[in-house]
N, C-alpha and C positions, 0 to 999 in steps of 0.2 A: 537302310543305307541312304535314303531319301532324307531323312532329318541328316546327317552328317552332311552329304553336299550342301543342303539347306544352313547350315552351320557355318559350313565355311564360307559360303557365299554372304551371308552376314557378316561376317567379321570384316570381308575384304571391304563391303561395303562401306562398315562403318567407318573403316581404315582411311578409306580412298575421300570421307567424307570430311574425316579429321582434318585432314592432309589438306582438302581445299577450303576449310577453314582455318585452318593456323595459316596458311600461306593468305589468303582476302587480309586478314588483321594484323598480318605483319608488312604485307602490300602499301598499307594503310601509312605506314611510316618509312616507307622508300620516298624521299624528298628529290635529288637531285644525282641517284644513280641509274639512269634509264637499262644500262647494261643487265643491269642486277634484275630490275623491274620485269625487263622481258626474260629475262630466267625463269621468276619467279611467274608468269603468263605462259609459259611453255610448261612448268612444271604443274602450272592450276590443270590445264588442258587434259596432260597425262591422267592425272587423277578424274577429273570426270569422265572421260572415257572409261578407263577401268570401272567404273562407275556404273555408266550407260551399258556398258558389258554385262556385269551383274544383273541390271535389273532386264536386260533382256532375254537371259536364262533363266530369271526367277520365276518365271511365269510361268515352266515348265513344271517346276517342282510346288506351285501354291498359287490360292487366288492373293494371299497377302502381297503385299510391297515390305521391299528389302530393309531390315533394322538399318539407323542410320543413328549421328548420334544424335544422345540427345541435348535438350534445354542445358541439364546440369552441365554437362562434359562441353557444350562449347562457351557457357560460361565459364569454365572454368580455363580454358585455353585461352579465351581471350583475355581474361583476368592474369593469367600467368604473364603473357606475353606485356602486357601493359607493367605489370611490375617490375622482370626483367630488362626491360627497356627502358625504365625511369630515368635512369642516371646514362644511359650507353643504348643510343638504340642505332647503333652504326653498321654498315653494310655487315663486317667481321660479325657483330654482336645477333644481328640475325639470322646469319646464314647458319650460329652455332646453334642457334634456337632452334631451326628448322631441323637440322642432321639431328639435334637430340629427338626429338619426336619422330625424325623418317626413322633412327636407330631402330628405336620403340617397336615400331610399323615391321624393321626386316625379322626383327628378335619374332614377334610371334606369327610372322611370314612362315618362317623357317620352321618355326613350331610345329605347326600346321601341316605341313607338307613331311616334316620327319614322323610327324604322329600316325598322320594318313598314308605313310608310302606303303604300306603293304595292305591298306583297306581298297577296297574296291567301288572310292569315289569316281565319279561320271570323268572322263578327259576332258572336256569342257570345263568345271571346273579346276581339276587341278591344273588346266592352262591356265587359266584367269587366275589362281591363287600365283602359279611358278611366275607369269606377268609380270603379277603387282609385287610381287619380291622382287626381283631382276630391277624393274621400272625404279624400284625406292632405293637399291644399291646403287644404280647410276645416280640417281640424285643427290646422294651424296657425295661422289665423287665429283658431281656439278659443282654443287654448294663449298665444295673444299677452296675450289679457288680464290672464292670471297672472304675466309677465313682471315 
């Protein structure tokens, strides 16, 4: 049962990791919409909390630290988002960027917690996984209005 909390608590991490990397590199190209800017500085926040959460129950379950991503995976988000935004990198054009990847994030949120609802992972985490689902569906509902 130990490796499955362990499990999940990786994924959220890595989740929560992606999430404050797509958001710094698209941060990166908010020029003159501060509104947006401090969205996207409230939404970084969320995410490393859920973060800092993880890693202060991982410690219960292992001497390792929490998988986060990695080199590839955020080269490759950053890469995404730079191509994406070539020709259109406008408030609309990133907030679509983001909700596509928070989707991502609820889609195996949800997974997660449908797979496990009848396993007998620790409360602790399946608060911290039900959190960071909840956390990413209001974000998109944030993100909506930028659309």
């Amino acid at each position: 049962m130990e490796n499955q909390n362990l499990n999940i608590l990786d994924e959220v991490n890595k989740g929560a990791t992606m999430g404050m990397d797509a958001i710094s590199y698209v941060s990166e190209k908010v020029s003159n919409d501060n509104d947006f800017k401090n969205v996207l500085n409230t939404e970084y926040n969320k995410y490393e909390k859920i973060s800092q959460r993880v890693n202060d129950l991982y410690s219960q379950y292992t001497d390792k630290e929490p998988h986060e991503t990695n080199a590839m995976n955020k080269m490759m988000t950053w890469y995404g988002i730079q191509m994406k935004t070539m020709t259109d990198d406008t408030t609309s054009k990133l907030s679509e960027l983001l909700m596509q990847g928070t989707n991502m994030g609820i889609i195996e949120g949800r997974r997660l917690l449908n797979q496990n609802n009848n396993n007998h992972i620790d409360s602790d985490v399946k608060n911290i996984l039900n959190d960071f689902v909840v956390m990413q569906e209001d974000s998109v509902e944030t993100l909506k209005k930028y659309l």
